[in-house]
C-alpha positions as CSV (number, residue, x, y, z in Angstrom):
1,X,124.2,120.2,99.8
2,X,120.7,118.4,100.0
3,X,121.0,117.8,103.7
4,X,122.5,119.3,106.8
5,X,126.3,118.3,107.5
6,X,126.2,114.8,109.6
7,X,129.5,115.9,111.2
8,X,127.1,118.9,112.7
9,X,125.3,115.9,114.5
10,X,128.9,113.8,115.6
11,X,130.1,117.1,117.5
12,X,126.8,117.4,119.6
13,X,125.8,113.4,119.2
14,X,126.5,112.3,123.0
15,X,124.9,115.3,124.5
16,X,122.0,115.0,122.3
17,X,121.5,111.0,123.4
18,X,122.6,111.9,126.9
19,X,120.0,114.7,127.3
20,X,116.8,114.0,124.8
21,X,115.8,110.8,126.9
22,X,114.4,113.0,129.6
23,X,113.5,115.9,127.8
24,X,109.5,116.5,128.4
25,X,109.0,118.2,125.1
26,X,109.3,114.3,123.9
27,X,108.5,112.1,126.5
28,X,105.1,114.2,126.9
29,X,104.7,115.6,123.9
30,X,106.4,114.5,120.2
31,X,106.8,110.6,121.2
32,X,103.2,109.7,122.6
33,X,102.1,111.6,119.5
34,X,104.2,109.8,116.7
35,X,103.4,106.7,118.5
36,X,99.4,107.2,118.1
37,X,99.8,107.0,114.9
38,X,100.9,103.5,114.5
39,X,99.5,100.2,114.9
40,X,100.3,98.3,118.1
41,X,100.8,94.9,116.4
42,X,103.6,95.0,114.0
43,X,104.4,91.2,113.9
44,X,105.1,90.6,110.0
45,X,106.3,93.4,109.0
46,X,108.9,95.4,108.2
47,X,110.0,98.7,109.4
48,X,112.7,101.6,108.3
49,X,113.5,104.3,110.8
50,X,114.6,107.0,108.7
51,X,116.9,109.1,111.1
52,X,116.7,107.1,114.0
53,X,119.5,109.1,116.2
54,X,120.0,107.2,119.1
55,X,117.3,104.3,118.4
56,X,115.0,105.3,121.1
57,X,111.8,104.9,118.0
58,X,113.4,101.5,116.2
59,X,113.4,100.2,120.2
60,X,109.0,100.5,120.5
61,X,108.7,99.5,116.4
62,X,111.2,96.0,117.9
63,X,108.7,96.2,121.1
64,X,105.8,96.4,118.6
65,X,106.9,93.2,116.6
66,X,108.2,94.8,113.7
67,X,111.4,93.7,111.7
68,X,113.2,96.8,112.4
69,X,116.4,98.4,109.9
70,X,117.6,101.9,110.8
71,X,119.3,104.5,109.4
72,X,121.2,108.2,110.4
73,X,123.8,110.2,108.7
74,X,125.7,110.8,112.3
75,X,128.4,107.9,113.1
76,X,127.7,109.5,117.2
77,X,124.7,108.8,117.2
78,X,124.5,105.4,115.4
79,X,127.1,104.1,117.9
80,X,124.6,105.3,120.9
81,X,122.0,103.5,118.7
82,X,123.5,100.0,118.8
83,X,124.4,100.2,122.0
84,X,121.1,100.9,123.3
85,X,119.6,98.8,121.2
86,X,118.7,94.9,121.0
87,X,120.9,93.0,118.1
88,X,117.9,92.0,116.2
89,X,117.7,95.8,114.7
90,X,119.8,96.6,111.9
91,X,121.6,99.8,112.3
92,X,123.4,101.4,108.9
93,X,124.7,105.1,108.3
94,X,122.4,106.2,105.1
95,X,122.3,110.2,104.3
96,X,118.2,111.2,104.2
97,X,119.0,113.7,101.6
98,X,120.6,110.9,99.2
99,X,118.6,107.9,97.5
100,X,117.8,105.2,100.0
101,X,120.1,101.9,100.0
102,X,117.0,99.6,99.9
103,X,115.5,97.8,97.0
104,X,111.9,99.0,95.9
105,X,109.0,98.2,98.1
106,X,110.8,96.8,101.0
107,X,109.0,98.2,104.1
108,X,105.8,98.0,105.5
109,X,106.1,100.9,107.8
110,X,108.7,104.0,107.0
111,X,108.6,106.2,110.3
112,X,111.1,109.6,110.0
113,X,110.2,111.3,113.8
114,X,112.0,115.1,113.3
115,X,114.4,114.4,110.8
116,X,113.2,115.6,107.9
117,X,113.7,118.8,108.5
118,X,117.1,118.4,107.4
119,X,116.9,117.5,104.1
120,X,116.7,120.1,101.7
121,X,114.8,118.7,98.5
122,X,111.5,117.0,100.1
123,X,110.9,116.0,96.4
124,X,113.3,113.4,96.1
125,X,112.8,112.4,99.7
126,X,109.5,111.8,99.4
127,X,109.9,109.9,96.3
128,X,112.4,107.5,98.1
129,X,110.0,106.6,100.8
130,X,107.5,106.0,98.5
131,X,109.5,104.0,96.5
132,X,110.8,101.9,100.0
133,X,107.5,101.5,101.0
134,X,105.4,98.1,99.8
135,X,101.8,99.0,98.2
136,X,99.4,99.5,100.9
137,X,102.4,100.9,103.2
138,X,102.2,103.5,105.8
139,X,104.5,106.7,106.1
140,X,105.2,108.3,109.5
141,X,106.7,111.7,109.7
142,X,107.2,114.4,112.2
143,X,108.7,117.6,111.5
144,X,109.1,121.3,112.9
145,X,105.4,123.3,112.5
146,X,105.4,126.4,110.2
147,X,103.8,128.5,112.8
148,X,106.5,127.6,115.5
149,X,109.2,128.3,112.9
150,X,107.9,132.0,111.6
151,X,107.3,132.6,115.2
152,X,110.7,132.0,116.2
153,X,112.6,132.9,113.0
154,X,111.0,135.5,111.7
155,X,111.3,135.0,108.3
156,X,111.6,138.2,105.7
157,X,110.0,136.0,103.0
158,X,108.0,133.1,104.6
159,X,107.4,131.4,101.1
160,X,111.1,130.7,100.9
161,X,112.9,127.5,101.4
162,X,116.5,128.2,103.9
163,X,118.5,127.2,106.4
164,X,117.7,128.3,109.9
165,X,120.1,127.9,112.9
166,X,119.2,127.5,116.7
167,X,121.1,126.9,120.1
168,X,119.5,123.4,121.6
169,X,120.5,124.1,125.3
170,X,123.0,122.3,127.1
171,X,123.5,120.3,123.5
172,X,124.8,122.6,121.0
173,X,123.9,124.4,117.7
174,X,121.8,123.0,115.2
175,X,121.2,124.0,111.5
176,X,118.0,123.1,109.3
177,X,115.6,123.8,106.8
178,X,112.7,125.8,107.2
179,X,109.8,126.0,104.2
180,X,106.4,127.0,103.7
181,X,103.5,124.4,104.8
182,X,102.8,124.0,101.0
183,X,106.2,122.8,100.3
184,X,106.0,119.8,103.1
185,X,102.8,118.6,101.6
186,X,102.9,118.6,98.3
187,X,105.9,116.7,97.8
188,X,104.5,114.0,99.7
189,X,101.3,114.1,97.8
190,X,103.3,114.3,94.0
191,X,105.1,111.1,95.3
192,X,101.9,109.3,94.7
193,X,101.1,109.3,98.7
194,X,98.1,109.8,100.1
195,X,97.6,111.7,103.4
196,X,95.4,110.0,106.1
197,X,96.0,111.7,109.5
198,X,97.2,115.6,110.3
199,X,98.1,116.0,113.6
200,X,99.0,118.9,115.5
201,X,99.6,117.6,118.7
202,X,98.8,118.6,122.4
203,X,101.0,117.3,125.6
204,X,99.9,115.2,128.1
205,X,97.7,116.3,131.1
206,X,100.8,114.6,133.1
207,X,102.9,117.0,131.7
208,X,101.5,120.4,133.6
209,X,102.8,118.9,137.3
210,X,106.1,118.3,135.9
211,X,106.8,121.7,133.9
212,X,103.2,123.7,133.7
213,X,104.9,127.1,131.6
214,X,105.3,124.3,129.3
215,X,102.3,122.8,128.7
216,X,100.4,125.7,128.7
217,X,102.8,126.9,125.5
218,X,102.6,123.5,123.8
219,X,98.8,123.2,124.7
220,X,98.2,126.9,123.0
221,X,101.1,126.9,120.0
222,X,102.1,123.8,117.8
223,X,105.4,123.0,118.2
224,X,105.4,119.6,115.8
225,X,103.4,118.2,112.3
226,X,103.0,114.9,112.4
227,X,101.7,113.8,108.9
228,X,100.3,109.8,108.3
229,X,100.0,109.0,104.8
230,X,99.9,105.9,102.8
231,X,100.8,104.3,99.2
232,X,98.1,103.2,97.2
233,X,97.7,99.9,97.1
């Protein structure tokens, strides 16, 4: 299977959009982060969010001006997604690790915020959103960092490409794949992409009143890539 079981993400769907809202790991962390890196004017254009789970990143692209069309393998958490979500943003269930129901050069902006990491063949995904995207077209992703995942997996071989599983509290058990660094960016560079920002990022200064043991761990170990890249024009 190129991808991670969607019925994993049904059984754990409402906790997940229940919970993540006020999770700080995101709110002060991964979302002001993936947000930096694009443009506050998106009037004209056209946006994919490529694993939008509950719709919480299709919501600021709509916010931004963007013509917004999401997608997600989980029927759970596209339901939370339209319901959260204004009518002008189309919602479909589309499978990340299978081609990409859109004709070529269609988007202006492709954002994927931590879903990649469950797709196993970053070849073919990286193809697609090059292939989505218009020339001149900007690609947002966010993903697991390598150092956080040897740290916490321990890998026997880190050079290889496998599935990992981890207990999300209070949400459930989650399953994806974990790969070396030069196996998330070469893909993206053989699809003809180029990269224009590498971020590792750092949390908010508001985040050390709220949970301080955090910050200081996401201030001192990378938790999140975020990768900006774009297709020549």
């Amino acid at each position: 299977m190129n991808s991670i079981d969607p019925a994993a993400y049904d059984a754990i769907g409402d906790a997940y959009a229940t919970r993540l809202e006020a999770t700080p790991v995101h709110t002060h962390y991964a979302r002001p982060a993936t947000l930096a890196l694009i443009p506050d004017d998106l009037a004209g254009q056209r946006a994919l969010d490529a694993g939008c789970g509950d719709g919480w990143y299709a919501r600021q692209l709509a916010a931004r001006g963007a013509s917004v069309t999401a997608i997600d393998a989980s029927e759970a958490m596209l339901a939370h997604a339209r319901e959260r979500s204004p009518a002008s943003i189309e919602f479909h269930r589309a499978d990340l690790g299978s081609p990409l129901p859109f004709e070529d050069a269609t988007f202006d902006l492709v954002l994927s915020a931590l879903a990649i990491h469950y797709v196993r063949d970053y070849r073919a995904l990286f193809a697609e959103f090059a292939r989505v995207l218009r020339r001149g077209g900007r690609l947002v992703v966010s993903t697991h960092h390598v150092v956080s995942e040897v740290e916490v997996q321990k890998p026997a071989d880190y050079f290889t490409t496998e599935t990992f599983e981890d207990e999300w509290p209070a949400i459930g058990k989650v399953r994806y794949w974990r790969r070396p660094l030069s196996e998330v960016l070469q893909p993206m560079l053989d699809a003809g992409l180029y990269l224009t920002r590498v971020v590792e990022p750092q949390p908010l200064a508001s985040l050390q009143a709220i949970d301080a043991k955090l910050h200081d761990v996401l201030a001192t170990r990378p938790l999140f890539l975020l990768l900006a890249a774009e297709k020549p024009r």
